[in-house]
C-alpha positions in Angstrom: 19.7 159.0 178.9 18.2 156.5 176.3 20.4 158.1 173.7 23.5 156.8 175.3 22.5 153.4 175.9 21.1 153.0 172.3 24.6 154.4 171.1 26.3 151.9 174.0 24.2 149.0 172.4 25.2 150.1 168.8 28.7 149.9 169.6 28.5 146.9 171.5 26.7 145.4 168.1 29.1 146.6 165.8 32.5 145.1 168.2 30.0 141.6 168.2 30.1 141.8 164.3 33.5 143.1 163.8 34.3 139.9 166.0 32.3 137.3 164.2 29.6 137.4 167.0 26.2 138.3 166.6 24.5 140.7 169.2 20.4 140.0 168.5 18.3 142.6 169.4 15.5 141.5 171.7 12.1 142.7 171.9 12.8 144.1 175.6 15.8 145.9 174.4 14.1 147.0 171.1 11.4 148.6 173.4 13.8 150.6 175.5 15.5 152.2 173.1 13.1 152.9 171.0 9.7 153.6 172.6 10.2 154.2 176.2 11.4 158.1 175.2 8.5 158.5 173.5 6.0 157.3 175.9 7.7 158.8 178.6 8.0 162.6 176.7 4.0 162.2 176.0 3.4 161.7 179.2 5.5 163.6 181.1 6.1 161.0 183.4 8.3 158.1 184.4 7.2 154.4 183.8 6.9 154.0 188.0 3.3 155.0 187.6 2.3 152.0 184.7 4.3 149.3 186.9 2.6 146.9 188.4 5.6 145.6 190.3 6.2 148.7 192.4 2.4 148.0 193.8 3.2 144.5 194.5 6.8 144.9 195.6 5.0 147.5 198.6 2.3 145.6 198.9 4.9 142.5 199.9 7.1 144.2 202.1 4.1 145.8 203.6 2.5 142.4 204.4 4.6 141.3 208.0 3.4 144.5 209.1 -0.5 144.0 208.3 -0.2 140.8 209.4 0.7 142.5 213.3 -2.3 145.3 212.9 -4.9 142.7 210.2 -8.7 142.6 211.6 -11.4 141.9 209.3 -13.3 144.7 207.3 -16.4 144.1 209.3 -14.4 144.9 212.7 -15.5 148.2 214.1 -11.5 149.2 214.2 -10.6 147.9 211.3 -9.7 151.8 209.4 -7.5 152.6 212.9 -5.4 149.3 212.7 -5.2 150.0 208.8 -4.1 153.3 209.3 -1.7 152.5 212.3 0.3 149.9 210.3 0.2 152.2 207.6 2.2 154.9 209.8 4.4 152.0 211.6 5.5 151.1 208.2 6.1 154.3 206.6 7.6 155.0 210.0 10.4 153.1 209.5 11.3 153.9 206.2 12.0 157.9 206.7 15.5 158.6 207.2 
C-alpha cells in the first residue's frame, strides 16, 4: 500500500536527518505518495491503463514476430497474417 511506503520514506527521512544526511524529496517520489492514491481511488483503476510504456514494451516484444507474418496493408491477406501472428504470439505466452 502507498501508506506504508510514505511511512517507509518518512522514516528513512527522519534516520537521514537524525544522521546529518539529508533525504530530498523528489518530484517522482512526491507524486507517488501523494497523488497516485488519489487518482487511482477516482478511477477505480490501476495506472497500467494511462502508461504508455506497457503499449510500447508489447508493441517491442511483439515486433520479431510481425516481422515473420508483416505484409503491407494493401495485401489482400494482410488481416489473416495480422491476426496469425497475433495468436503465435499470444500463443506462447499462456502458461
Amino acid at each position: 500500500m502507498i501508506v506504508n511506503l510514505k511511512n517507509s520514506f518518512l522514516s528513512l527521512q527522519e534516520l537521514c536527518e537524525n544522521k546529518g544526511k539529508k533525504l530530498s524529496l523528489t518530484w517522482k517520489v512526491h507524486i507517488l505518495l501523494c497523488h497516485v492514491e488519489p487518482f487511482v481511488l477516482s478511477h477505480t483503476c490501476g495506472l497500467g491503463r494511462y502508461a504508455e510504456q506497457v503499449g510500447e514494451s508489447i508493441h517491442a516484444k511483439f515486433k520479431p514476430t510481425w516481422s515473420r507474418y508483416n505484409r503491407s496493408e494493401g495485401y489482400t491477406e494482410h488481416g489473416d497474417k495480422l491476426l496469425s501472428a497475433v495468436k503465435q504470439f499470444g500463443g506462447r505466452r499462456i502458461n
